[in-house]
C-alpha positions in Angstrom: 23.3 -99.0 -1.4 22.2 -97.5 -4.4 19.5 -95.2 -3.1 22.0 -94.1 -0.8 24.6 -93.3 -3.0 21.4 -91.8 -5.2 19.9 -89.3 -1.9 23.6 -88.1 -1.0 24.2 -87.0 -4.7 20.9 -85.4 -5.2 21.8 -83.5 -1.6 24.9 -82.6 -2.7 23.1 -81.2 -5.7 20.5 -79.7 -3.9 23.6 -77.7 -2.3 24.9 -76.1 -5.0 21.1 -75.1 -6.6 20.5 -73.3 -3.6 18.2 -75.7 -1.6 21.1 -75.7 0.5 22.4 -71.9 1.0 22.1 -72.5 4.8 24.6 -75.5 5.1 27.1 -73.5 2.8 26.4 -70.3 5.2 27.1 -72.2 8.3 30.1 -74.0 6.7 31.6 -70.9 5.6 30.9 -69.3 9.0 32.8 -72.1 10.8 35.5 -72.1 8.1 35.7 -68.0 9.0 35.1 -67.9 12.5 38.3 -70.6 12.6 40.6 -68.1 11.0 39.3 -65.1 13.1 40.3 -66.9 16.0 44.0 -67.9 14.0 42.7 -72.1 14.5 44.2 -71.5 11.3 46.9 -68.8 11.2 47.7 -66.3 9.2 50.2 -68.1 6.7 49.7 -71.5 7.4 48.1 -74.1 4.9 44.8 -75.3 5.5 43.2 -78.6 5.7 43.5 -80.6 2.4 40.1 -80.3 0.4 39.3 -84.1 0.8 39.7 -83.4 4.8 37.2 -80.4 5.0 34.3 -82.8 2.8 35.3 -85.5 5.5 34.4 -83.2 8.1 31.8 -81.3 6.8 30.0 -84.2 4.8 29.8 -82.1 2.0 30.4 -82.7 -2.0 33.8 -81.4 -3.4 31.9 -79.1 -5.5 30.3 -77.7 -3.0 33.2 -77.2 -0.7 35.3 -75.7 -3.6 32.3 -72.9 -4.0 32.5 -72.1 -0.2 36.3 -72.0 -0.4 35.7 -69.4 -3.7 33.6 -67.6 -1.6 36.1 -67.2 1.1 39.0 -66.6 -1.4 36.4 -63.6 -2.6 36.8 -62.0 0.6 40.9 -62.5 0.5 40.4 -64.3 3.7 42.1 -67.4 2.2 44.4 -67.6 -1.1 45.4 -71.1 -3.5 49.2 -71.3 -4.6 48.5 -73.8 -7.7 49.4 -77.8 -7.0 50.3 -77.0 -3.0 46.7 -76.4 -1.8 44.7 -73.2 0.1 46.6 -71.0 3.0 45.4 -68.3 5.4 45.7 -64.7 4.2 48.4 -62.5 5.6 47.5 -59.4 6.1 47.5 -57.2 2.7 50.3 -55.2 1.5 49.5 -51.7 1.4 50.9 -49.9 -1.6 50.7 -46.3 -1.8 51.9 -45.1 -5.3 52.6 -41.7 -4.4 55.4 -43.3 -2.3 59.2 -43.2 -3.2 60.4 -45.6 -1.1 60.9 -48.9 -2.5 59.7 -52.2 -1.6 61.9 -53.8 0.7 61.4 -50.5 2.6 57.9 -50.3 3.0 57.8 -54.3 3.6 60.0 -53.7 6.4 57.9 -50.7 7.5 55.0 -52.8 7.7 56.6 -55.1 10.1 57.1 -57.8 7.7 60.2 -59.9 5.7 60.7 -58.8 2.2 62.8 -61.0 -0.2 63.9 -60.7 -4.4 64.7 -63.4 -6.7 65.9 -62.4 -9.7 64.8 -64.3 -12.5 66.8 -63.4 -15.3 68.5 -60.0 -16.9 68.7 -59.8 -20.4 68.7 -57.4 -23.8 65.7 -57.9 -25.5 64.1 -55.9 -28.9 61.3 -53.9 -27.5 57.9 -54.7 -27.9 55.5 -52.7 -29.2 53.8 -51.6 -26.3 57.2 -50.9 -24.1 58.2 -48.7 -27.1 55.6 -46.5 -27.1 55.7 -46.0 -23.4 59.3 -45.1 -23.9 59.4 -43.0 -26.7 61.4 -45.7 -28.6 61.4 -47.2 -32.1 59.5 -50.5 -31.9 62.5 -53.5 -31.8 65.1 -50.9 -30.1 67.5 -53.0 -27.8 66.4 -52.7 -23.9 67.7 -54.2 -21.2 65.2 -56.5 -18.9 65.2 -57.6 -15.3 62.8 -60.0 -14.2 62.3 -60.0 -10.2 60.0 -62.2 -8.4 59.2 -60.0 -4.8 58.3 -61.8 -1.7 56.4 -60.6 1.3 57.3 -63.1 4.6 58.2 -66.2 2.3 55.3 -66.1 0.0 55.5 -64.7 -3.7 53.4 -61.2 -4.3 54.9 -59.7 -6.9 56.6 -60.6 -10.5 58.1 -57.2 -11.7 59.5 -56.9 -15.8 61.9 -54.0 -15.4 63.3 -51.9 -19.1 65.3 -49.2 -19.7 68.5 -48.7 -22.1 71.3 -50.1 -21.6 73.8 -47.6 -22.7 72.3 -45.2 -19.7 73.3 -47.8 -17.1 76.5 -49.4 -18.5 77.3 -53.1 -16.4 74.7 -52.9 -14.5 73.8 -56.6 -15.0 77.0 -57.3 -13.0 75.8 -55.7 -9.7 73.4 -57.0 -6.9 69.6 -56.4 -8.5 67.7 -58.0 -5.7 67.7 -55.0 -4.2 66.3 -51.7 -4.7 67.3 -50.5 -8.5 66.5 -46.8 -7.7 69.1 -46.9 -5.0 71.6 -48.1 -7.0 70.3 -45.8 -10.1 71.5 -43.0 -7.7 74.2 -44.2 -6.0 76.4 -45.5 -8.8 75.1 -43.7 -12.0 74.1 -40.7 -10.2 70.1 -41.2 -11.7 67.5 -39.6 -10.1 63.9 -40.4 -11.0 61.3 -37.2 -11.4 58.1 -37.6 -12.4 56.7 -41.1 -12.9 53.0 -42.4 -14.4 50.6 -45.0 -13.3 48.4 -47.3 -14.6 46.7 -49.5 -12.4 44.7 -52.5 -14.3 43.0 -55.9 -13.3 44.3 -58.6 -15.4 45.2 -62.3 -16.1 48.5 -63.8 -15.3 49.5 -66.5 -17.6 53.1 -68.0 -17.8 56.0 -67.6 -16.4 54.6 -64.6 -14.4 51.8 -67.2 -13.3 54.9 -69.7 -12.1 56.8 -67.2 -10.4 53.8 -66.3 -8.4 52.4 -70.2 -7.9 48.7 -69.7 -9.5 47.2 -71.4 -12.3 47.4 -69.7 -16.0 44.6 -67.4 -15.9 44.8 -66.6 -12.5 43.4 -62.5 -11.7 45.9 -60.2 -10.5 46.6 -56.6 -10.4 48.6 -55.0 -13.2 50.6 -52.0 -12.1 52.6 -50.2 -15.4 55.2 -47.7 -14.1 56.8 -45.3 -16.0 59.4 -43.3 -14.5 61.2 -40.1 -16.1 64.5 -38.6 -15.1 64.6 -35.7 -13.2 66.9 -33.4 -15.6 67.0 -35.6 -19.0 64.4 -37.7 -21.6 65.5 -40.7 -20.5 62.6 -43.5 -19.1 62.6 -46.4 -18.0 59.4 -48.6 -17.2 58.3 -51.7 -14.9 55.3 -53.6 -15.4 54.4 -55.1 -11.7 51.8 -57.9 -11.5 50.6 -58.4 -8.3 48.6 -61.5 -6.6 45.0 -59.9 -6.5 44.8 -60.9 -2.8 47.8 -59.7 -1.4 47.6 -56.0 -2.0 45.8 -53.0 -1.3 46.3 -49.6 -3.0 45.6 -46.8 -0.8 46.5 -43.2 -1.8 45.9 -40.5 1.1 45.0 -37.7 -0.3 45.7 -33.5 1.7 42.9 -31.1 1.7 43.1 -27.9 -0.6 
């Protein structure tokens, strides 16, 4: 019993040194070829970890590189404590566009949702300030939003800007599209705005709101906006699970 136990972990070793690169291949083939066909759809969770080694008769270790692997390729995606899913198809985010979110969801053919987390006034940080023009510890207002694309959490937006330029605005509906309302009751309209598009690390409670571990990679989007006929700004930092979007800009020819 011994020697047995002895030969499996030495194969199972032998996987993950590379004496094995064909088994993981084939298994990550079949694991791929499975979704292509939608044996696993779109959405759905995926066999537990302990039922894929079962099948396979492979080590957990090396089942966890092949499911990396896949994860690499955004065909498969972890929420932390509730296991692996199939990909949906990716958002496509175009930042040159001035629709908002629930918009372009729509006109992707999906269901957008909005949670809002919390609103509050808060002294400005440091780095908020100096995107604004503002003296560092000036009182903003904050709106934290966790955005949804067909159920599943994408998106965990921080939204600033001055409170005395939108008076009681923490008493309407901000699960919706801010800009809208911006317009509609304040009469705000947005002119130029800046982006900065960055990889990072999501840690805390925009880690939660997005169900991935602390340290999970995502895609930082900072947005500064600028009114059309005053100095007023307002910014949104939007961080973005890595495998759910895609930036594409379309650019005219001169």
């Amino acid at each position: 019993m011994t020697t047995v136990t002895n030969f499996v972990a030495a194969a199972n070793e032998a996987e993950v040194r590379g004496d094995g690169r064909g088994r993981v291949r084939s298994i990550k083939q079949t694991i791929h070829d499975r979704i292509a066909a939608q044996i696993y759809a779109p959405g759905a969770r995926m066999p537990s970890e302990r039922q894929l080694c079962t099948e396979f008769d492979v080590s957990r270790v090396t089942l966890h590189e092949i499911l990396l692997r896949l994860e690499a390729e955004g065909l498969i995606y972890r929420e932390d404590r509730r296991g692996w899913f199939v990909s949906p198809p990716r958002f496509i985010y175009n930042p040159q566009a001035r629709g908002h979110f629930a918009q372009a969801v729509i006109e992707q053919g999906r269901v957008p949702s909005t949670q809002v987390i919390d609103k509050r006034i808060v002294a400005a940080t440091s780095r908020v300030a100096g995107l604004l023009d503002l003296p560092s510890n000036a009182e903003l207002a904050c709106v934290r939003r966790v955005r949804s694309i067909d159920g599943r959490p994408v998106l965990y937006v921080e939204h600033y800007f001055q409170p005395n330029v939108f008076p009681n605005l923490f008493e309407r509906d901000l699960s919706g599209s801010m800009t809208e309302i911006y317009r509609d009751v304040y009469d705000f309209h947005y002119g130029r705005m800046t982006y900065q598009i960055t990889p990072t690390a999501v840690s805390g409670p925009a880690a939660a709101a997005l169900r991935v571990a602390d340290g999970s990679p995502a895609l930082l989007v900072t947005r500064v906006h600028h009114a059309r006929d005053r100095e007023i700004k307002d910014c949104d930092f939007e961080y973005w699970r890595h495998d759910a979007v895609l930036v594409q800009v379309s650019v005219a020819a001169d």
